[in-house]
mmCIF file of the N, C-alpha and C atoms, coordinates in Angstrom:
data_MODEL
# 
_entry.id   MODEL 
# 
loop_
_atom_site.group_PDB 
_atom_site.id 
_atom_site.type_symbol 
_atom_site.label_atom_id 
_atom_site.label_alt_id 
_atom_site.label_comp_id 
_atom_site.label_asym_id 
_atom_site.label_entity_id 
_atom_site.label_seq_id 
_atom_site.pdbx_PDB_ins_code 
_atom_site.Cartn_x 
_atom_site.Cartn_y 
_atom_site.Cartn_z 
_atom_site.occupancy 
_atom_site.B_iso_or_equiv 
_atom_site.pdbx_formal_charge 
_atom_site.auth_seq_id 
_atom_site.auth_comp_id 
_atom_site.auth_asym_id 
_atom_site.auth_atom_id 
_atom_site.pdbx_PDB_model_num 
ATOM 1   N N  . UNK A 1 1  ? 142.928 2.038   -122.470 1.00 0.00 ? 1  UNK A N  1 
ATOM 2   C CA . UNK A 1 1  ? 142.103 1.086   -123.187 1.00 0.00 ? 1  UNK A CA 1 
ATOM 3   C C  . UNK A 1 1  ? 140.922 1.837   -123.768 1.00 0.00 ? 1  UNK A C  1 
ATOM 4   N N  . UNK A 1 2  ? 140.883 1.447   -125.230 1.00 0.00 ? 2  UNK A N  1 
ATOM 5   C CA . UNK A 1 2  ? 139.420 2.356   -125.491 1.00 0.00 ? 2  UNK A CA 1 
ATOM 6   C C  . UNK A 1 2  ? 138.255 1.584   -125.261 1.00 0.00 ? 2  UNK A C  1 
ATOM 7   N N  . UNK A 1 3  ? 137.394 1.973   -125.450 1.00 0.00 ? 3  UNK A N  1 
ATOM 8   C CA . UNK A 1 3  ? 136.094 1.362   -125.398 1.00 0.00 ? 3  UNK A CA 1 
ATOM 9   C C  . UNK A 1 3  ? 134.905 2.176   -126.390 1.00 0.00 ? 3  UNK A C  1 
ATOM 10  N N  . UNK A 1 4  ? 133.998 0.787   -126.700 1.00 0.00 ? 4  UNK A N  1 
ATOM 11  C CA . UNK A 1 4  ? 133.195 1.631   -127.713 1.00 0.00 ? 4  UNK A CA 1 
ATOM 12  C C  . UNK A 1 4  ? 131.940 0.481   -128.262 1.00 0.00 ? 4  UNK A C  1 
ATOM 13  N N  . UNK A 1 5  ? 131.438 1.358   -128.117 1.00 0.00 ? 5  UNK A N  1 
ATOM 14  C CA . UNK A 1 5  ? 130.086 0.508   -128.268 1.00 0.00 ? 5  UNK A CA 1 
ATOM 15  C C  . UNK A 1 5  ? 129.496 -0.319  -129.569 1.00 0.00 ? 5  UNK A C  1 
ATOM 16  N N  . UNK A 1 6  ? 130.238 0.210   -130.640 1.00 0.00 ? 6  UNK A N  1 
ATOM 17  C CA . UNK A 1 6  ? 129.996 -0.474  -131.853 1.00 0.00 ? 6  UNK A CA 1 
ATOM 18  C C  . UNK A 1 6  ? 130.780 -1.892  -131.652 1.00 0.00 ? 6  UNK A C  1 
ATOM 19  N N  . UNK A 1 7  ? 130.751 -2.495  -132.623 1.00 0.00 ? 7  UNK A N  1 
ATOM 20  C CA . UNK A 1 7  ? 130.814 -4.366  -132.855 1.00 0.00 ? 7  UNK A CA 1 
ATOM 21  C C  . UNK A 1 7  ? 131.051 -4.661  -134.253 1.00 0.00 ? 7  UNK A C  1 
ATOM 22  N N  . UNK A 1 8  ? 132.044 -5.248  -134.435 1.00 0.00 ? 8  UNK A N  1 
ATOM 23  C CA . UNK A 1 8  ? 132.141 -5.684  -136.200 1.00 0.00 ? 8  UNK A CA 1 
ATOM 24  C C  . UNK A 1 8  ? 132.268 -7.619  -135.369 1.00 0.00 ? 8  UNK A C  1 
ATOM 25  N N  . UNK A 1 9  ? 132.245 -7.820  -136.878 1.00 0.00 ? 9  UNK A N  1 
ATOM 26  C CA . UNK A 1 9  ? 132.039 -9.129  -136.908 1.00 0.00 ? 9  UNK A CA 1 
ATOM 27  C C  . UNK A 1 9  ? 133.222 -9.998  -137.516 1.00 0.00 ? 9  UNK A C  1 
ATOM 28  N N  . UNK A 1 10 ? 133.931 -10.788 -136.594 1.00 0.00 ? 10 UNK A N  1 
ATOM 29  C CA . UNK A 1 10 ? 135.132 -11.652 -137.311 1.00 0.00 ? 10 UNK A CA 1 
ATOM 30  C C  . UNK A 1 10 ? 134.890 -13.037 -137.327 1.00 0.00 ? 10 UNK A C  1 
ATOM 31  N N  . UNK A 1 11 ? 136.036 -13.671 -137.959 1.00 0.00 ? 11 UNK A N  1 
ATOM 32  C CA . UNK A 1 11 ? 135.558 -15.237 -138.038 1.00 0.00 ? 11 UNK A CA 1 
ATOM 33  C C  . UNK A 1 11 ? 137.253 -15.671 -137.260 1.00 0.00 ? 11 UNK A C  1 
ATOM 34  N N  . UNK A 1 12 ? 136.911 -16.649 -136.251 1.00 0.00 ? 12 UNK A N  1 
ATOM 35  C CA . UNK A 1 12 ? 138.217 -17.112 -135.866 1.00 0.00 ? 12 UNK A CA 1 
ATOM 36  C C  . UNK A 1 12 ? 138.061 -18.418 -135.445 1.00 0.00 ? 12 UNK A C  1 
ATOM 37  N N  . UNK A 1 13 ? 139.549 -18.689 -135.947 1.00 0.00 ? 13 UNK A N  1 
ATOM 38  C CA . UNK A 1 13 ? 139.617 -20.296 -135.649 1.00 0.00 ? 13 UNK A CA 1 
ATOM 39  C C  . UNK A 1 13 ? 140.409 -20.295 -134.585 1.00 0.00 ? 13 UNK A C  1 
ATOM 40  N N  . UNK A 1 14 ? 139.852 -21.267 -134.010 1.00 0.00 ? 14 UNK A N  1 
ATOM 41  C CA . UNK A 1 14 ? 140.346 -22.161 -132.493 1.00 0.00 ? 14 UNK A CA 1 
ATOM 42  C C  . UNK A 1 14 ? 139.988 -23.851 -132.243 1.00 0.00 ? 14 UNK A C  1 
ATOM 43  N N  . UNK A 1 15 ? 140.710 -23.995 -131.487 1.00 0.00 ? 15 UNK A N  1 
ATOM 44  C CA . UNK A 1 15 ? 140.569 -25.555 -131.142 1.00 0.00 ? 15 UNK A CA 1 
ATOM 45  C C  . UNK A 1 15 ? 139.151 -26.173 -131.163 1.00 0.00 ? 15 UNK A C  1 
ATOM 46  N N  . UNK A 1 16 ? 138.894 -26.701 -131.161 1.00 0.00 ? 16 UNK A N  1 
ATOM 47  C CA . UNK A 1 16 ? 137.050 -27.214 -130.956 1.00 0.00 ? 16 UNK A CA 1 
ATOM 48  C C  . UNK A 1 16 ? 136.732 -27.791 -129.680 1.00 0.00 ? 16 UNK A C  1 
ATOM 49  N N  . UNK A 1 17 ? 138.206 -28.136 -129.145 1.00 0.00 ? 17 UNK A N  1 
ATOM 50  C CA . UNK A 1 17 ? 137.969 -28.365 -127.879 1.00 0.00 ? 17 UNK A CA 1 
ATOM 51  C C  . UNK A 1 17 ? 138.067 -27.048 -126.607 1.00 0.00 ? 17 UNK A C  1 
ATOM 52  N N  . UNK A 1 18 ? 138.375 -26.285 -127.365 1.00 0.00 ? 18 UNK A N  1 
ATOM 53  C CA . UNK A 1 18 ? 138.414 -24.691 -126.727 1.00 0.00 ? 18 UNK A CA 1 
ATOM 54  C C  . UNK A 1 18 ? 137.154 -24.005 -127.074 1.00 0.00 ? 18 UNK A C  1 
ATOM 55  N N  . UNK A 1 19 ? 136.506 -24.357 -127.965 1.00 0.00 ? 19 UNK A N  1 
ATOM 56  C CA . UNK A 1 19 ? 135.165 -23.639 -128.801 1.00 0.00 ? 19 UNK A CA 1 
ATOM 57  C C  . UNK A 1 19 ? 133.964 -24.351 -127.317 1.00 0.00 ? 19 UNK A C  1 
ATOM 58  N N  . UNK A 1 20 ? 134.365 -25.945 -127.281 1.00 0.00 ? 20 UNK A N  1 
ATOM 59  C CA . UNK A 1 20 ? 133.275 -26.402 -126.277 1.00 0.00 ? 20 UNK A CA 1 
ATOM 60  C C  . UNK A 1 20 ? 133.387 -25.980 -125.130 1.00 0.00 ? 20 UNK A C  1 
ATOM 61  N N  . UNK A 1 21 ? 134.539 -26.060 -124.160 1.00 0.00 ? 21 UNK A N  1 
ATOM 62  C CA . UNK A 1 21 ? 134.796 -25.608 -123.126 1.00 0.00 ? 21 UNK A CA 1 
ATOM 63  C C  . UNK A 1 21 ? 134.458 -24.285 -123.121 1.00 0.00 ? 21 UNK A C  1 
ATOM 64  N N  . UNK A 1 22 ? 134.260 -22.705 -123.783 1.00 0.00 ? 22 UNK A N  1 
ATOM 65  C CA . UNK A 1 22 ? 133.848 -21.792 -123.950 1.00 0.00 ? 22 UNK A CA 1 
ATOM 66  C C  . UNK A 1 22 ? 132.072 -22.206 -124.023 1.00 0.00 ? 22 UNK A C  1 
ATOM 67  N N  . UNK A 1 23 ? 131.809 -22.845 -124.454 1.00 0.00 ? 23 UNK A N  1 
ATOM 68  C CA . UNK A 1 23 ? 130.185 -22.875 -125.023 1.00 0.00 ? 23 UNK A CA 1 
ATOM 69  C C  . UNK A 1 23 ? 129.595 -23.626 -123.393 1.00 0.00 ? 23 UNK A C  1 
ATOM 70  N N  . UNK A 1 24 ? 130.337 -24.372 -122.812 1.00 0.00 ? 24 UNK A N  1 
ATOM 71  C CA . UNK A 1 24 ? 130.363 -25.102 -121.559 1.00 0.00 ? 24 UNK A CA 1 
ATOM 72  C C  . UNK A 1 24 ? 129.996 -24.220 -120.637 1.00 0.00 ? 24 UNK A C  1 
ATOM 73  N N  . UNK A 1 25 ? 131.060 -23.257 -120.588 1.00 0.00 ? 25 UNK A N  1 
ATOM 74  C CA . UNK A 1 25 ? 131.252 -22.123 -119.313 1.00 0.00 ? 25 UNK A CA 1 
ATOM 75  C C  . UNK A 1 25 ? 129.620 -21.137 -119.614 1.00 0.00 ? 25 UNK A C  1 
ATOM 76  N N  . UNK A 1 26 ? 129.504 -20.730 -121.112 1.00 0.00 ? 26 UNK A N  1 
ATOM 77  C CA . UNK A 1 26 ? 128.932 -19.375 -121.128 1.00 0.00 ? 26 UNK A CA 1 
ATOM 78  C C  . UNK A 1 26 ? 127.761 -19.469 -121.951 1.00 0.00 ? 26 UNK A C  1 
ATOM 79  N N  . UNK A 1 27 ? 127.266 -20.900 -122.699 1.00 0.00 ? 27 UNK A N  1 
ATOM 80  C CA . UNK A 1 27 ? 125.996 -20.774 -123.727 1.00 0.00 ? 27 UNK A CA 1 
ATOM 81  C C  . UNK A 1 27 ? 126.920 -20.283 -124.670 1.00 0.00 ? 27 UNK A C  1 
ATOM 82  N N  . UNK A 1 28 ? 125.902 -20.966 -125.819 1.00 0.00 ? 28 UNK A N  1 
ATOM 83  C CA . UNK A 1 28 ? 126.413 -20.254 -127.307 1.00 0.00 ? 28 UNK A CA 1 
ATOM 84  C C  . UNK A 1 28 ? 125.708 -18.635 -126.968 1.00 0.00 ? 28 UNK A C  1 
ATOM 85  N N  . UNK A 1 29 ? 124.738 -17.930 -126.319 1.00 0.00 ? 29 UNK A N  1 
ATOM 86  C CA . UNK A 1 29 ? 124.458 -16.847 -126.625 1.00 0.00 ? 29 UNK A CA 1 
ATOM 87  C C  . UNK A 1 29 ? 125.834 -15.809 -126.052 1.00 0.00 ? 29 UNK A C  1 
ATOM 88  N N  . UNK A 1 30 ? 126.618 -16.377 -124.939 1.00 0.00 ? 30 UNK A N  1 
ATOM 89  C CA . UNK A 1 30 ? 127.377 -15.873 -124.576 1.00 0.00 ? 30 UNK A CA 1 
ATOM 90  C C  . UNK A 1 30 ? 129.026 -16.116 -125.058 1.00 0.00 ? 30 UNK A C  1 
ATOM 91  N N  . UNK A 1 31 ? 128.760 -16.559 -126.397 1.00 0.00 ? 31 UNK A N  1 
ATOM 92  C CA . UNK A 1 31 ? 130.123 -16.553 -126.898 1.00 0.00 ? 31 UNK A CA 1 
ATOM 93  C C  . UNK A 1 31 ? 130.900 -15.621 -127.233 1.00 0.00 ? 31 UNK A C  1 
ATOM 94  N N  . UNK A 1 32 ? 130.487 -14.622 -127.742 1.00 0.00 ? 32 UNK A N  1 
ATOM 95  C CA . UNK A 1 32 ? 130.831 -13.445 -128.226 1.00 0.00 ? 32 UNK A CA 1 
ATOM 96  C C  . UNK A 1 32 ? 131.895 -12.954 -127.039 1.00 0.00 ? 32 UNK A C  1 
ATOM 97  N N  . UNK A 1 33 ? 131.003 -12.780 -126.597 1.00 0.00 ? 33 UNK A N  1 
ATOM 98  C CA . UNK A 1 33 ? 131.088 -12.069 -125.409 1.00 0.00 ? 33 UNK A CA 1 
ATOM 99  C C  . UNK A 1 33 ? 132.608 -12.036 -124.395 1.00 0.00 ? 33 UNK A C  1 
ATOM 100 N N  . UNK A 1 34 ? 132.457 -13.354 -124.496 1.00 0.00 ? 34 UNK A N  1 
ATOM 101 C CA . UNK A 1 34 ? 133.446 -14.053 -123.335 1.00 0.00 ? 34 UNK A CA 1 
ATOM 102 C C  . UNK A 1 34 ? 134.416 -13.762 -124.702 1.00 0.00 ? 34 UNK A C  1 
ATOM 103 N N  . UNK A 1 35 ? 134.234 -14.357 -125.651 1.00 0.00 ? 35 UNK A N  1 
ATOM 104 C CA . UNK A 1 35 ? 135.926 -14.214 -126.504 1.00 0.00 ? 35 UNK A CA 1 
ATOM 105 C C  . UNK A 1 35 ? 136.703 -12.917 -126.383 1.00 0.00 ? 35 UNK A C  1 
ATOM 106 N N  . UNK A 1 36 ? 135.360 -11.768 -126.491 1.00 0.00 ? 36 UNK A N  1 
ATOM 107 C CA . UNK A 1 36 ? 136.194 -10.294 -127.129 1.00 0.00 ? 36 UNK A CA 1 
ATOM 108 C C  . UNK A 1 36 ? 136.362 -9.889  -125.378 1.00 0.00 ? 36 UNK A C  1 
ATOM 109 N N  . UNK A 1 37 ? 135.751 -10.285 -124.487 1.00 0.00 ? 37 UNK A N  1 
ATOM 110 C CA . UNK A 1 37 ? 136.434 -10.057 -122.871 1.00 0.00 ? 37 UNK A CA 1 
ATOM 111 C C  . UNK A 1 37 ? 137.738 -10.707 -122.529 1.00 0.00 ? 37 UNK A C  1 
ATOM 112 N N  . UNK A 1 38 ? 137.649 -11.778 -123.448 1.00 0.00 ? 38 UNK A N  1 
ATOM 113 C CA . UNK A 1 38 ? 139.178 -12.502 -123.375 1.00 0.00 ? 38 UNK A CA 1 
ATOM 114 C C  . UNK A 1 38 ? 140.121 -11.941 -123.912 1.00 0.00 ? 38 UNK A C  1 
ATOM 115 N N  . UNK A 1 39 ? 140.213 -11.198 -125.336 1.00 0.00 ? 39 UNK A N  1 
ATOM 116 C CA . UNK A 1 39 ? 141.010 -10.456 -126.031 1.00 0.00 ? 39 UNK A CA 1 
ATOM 117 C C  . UNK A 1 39 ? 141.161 -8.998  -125.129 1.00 0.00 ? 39 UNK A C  1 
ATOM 118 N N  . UNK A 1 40 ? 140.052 -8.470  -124.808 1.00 0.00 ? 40 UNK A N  1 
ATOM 119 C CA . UNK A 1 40 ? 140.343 -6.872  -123.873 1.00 0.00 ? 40 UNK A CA 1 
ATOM 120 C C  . UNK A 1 40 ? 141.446 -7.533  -123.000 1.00 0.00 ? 40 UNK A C  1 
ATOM 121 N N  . UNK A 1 41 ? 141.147 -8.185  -122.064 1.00 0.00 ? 41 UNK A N  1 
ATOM 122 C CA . UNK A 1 41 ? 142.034 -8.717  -121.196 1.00 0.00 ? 41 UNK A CA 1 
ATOM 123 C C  . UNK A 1 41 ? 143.498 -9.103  -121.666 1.00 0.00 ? 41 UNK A C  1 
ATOM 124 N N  . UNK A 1 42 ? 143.570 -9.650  -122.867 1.00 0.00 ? 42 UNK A N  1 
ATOM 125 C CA . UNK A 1 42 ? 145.367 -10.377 -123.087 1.00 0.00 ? 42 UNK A CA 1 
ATOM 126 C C  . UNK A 1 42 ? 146.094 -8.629  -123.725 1.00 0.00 ? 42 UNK A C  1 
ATOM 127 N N  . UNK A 1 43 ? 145.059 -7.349  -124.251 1.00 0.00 ? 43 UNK A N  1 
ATOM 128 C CA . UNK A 1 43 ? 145.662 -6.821  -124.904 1.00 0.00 ? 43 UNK A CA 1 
ATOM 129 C C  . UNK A 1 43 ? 145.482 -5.955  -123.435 1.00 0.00 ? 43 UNK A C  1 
ATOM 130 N N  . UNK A 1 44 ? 145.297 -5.988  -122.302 1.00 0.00 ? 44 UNK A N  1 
ATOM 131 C CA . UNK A 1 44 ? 145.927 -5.294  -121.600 1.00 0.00 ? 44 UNK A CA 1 
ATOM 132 C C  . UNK A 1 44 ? 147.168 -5.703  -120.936 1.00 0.00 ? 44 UNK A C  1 
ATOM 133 N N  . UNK A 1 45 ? 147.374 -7.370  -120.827 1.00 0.00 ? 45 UNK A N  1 
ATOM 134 C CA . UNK A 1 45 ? 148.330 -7.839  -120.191 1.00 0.00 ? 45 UNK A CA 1 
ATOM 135 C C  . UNK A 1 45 ? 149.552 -7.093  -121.374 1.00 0.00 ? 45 UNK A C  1 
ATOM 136 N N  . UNK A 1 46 ? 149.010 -7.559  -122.419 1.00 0.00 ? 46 UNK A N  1 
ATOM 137 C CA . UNK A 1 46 ? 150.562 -6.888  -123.726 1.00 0.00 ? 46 UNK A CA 1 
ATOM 138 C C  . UNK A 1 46 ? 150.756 -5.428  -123.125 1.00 0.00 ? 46 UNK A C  1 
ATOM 139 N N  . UNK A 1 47 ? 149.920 -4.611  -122.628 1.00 0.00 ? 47 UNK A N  1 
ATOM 140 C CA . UNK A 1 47 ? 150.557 -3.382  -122.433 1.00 0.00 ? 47 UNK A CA 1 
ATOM 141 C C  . UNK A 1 47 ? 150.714 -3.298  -121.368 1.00 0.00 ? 47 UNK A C  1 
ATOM 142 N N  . UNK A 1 48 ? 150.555 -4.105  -120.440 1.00 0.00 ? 48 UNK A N  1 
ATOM 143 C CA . UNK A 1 48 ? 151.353 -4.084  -119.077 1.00 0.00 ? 48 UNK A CA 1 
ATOM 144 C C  . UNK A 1 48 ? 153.047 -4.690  -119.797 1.00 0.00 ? 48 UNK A C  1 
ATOM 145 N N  . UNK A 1 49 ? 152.991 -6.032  -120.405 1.00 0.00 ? 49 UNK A N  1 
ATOM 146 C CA . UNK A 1 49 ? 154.081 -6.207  -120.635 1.00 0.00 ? 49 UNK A CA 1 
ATOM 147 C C  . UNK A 1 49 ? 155.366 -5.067  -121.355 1.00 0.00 ? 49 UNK A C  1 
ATOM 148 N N  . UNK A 1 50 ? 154.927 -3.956  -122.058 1.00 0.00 ? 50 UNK A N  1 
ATOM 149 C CA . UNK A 1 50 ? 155.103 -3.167  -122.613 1.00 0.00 ? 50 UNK A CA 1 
ATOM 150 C C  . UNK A 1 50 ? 155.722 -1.887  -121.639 1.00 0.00 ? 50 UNK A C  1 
ATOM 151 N N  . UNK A 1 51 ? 155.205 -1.656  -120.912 1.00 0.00 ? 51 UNK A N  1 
ATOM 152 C CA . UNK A 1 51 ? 155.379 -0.855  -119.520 1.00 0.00 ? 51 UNK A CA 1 
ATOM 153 C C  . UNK A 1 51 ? 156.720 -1.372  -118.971 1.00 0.00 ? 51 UNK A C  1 
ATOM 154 N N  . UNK A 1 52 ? 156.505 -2.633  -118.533 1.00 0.00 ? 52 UNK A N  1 
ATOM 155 C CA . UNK A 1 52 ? 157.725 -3.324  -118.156 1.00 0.00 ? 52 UNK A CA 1 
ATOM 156 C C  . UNK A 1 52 ? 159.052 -3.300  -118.645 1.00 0.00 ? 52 UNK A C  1 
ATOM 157 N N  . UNK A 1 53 ? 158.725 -3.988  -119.903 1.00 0.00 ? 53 UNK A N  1 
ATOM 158 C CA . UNK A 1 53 ? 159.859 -3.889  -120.693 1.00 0.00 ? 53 UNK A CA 1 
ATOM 159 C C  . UNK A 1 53 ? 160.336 -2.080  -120.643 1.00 0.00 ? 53 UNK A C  1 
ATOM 160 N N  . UNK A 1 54 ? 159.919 -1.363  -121.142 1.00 0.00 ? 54 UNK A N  1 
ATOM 161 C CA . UNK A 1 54 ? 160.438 -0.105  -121.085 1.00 0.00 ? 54 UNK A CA 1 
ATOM 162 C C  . UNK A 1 54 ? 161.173 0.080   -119.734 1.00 0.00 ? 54 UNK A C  1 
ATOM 163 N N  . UNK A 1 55 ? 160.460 0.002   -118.472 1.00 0.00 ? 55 UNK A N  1 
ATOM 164 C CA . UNK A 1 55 ? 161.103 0.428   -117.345 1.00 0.00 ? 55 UNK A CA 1 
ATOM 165 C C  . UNK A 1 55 ? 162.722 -0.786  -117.151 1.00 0.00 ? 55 UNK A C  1 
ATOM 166 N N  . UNK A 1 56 ? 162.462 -2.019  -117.703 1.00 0.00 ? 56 UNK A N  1 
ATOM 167 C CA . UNK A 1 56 ? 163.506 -2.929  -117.262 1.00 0.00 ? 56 UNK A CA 1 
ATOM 168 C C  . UNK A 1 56 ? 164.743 -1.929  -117.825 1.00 0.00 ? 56 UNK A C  1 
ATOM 169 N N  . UNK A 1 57 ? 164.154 -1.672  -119.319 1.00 0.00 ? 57 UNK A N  1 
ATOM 170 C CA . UNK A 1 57 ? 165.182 -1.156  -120.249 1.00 0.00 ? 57 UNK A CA 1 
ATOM 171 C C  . UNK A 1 57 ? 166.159 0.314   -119.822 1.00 0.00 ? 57 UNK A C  1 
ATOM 172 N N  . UNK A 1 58 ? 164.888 1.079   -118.898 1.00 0.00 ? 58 UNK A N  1 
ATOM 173 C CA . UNK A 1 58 ? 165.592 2.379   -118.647 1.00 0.00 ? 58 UNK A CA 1 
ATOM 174 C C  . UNK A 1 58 ? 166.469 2.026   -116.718 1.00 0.00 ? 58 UNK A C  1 
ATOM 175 N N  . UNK A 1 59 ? 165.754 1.029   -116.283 1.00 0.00 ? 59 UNK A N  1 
ATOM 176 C CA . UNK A 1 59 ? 166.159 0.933   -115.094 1.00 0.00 ? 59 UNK A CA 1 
ATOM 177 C C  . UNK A 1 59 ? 167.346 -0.561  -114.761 1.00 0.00 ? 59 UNK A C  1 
ATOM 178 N N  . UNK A 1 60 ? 166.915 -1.232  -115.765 1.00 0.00 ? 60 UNK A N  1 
ATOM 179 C CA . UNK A 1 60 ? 167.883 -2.650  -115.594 1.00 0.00 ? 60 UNK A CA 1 
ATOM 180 C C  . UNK A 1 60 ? 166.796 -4.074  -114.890 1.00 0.00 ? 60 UNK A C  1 
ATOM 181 N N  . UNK A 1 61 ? 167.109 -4.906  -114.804 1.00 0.00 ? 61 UNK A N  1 
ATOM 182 C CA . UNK A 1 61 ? 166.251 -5.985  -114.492 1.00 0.00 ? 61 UNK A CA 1 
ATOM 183 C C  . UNK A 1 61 ? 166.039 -5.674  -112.875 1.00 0.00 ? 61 UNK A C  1 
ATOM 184 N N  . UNK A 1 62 ? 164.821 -6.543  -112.373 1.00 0.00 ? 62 UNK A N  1 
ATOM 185 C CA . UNK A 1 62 ? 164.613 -6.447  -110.789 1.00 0.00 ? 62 UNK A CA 1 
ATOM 186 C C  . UNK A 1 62 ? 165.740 -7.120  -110.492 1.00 0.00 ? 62 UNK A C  1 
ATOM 187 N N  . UNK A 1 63 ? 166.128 -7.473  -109.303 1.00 0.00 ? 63 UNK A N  1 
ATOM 188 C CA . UNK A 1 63 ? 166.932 -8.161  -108.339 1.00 0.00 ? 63 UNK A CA 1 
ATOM 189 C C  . UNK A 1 63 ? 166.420 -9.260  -107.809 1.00 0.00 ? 63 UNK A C  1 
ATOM 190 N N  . UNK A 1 64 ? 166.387 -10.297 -108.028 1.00 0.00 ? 64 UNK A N  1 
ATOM 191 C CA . UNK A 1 64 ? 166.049 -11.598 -107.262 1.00 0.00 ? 64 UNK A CA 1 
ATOM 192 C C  . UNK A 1 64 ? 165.797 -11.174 -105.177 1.00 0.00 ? 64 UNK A C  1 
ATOM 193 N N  . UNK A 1 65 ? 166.588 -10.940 -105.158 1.00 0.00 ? 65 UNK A N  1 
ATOM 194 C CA . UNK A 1 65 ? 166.185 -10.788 -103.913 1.00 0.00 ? 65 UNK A CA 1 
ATOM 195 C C  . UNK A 1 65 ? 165.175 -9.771  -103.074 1.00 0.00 ? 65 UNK A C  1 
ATOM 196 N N  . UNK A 1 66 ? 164.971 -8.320  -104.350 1.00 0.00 ? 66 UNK A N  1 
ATOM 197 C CA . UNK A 1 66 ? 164.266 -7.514  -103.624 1.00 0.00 ? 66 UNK A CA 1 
ATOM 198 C C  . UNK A 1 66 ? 162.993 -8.292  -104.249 1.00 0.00 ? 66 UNK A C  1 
ATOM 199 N N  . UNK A 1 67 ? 162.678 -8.633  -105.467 1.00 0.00 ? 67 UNK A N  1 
ATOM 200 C CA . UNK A 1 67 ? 161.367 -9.352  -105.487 1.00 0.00 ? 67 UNK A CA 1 
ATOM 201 C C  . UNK A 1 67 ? 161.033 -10.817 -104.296 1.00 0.00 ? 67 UNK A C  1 
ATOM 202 N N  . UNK A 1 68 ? 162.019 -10.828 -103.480 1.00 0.00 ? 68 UNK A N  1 
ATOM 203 C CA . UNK A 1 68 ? 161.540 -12.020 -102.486 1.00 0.00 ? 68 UNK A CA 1 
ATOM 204 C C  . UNK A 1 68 ? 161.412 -11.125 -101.512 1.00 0.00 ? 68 UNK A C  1 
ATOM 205 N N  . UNK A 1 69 ? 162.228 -10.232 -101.160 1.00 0.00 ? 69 UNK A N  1 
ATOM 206 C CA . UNK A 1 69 ? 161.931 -9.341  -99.820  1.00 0.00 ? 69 UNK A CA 1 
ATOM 207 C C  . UNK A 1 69 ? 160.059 -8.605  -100.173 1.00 0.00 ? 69 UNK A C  1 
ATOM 208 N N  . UNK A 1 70 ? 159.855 -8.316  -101.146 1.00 0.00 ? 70 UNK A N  1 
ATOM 209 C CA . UNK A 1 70 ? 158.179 -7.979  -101.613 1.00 0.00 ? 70 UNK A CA 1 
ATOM 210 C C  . UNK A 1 70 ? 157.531 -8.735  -101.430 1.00 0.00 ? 70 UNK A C  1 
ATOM 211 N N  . UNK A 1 71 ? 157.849 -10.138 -102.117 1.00 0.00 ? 71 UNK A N  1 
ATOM 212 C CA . UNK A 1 71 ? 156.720 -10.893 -101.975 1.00 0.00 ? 71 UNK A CA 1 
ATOM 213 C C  . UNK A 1 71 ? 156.853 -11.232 -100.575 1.00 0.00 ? 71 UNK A C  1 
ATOM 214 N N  . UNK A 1 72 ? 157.538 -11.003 -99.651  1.00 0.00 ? 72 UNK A N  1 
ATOM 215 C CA . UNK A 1 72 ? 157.632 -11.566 -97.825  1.00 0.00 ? 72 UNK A CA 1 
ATOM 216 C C  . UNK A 1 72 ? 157.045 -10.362 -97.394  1.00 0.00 ? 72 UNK A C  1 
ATOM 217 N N  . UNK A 1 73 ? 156.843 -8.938  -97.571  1.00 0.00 ? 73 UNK A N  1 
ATOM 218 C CA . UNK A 1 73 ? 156.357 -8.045  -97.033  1.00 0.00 ? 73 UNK A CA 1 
ATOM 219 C C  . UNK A 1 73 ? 154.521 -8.279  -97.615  1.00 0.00 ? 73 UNK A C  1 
ATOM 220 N N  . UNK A 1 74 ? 154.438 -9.081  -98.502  1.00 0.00 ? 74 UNK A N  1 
ATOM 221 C CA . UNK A 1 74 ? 152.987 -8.836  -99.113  1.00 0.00 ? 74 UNK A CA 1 
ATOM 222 C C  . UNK A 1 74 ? 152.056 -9.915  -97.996  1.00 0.00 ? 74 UNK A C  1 
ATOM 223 N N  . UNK A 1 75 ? 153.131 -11.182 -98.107  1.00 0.00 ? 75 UNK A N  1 
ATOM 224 C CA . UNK A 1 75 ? 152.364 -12.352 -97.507  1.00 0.00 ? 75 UNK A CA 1 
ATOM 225 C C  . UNK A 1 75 ? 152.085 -12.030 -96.229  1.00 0.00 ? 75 UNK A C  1 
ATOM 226 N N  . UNK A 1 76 ? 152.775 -10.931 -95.778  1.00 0.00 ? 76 UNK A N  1 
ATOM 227 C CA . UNK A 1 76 ? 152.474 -10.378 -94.002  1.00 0.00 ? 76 UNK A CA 1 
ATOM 228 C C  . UNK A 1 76 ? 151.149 -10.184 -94.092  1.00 0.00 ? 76 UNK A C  1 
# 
């Protein structure tokens, strides 16, 4: 993930009922903020998803059952 201290300025549309609930949680001073922390965040989930996909592709899908035998070794 890069990071970098400069800032450009975009215009985006969203729900207005998503604009309030954002303005709810964080102040209008903290809008910015929370949006482009929201975007860092989904564009790391895409490259987790990305990771995945590659390994499914070179290795084949998980197994139903070893992902239950994990999640029973985690909940220990």
């Amino acid at each position: 993930m890069r990071t970098s201290t400069a800032t450009e300025k975009h215009s985006v549309s969203m729900p207005a009922a998503t604009s309030e609930d954002v303005r709810a949680r964080v102040g209008s001073r903290g809008f910015s903020a929370y949006v482009s922390n929201a975007v860092a965040r989904q564009l790391e989930r895409d490259a987790l998803d990305d990771v995945l996909a590659r390994m499914e592709a070179e290795h084949g899908p998980v197994d139903d059952d070893e992902i239950t035998a994990i999640m029973g070794r985690l909940a220990e």
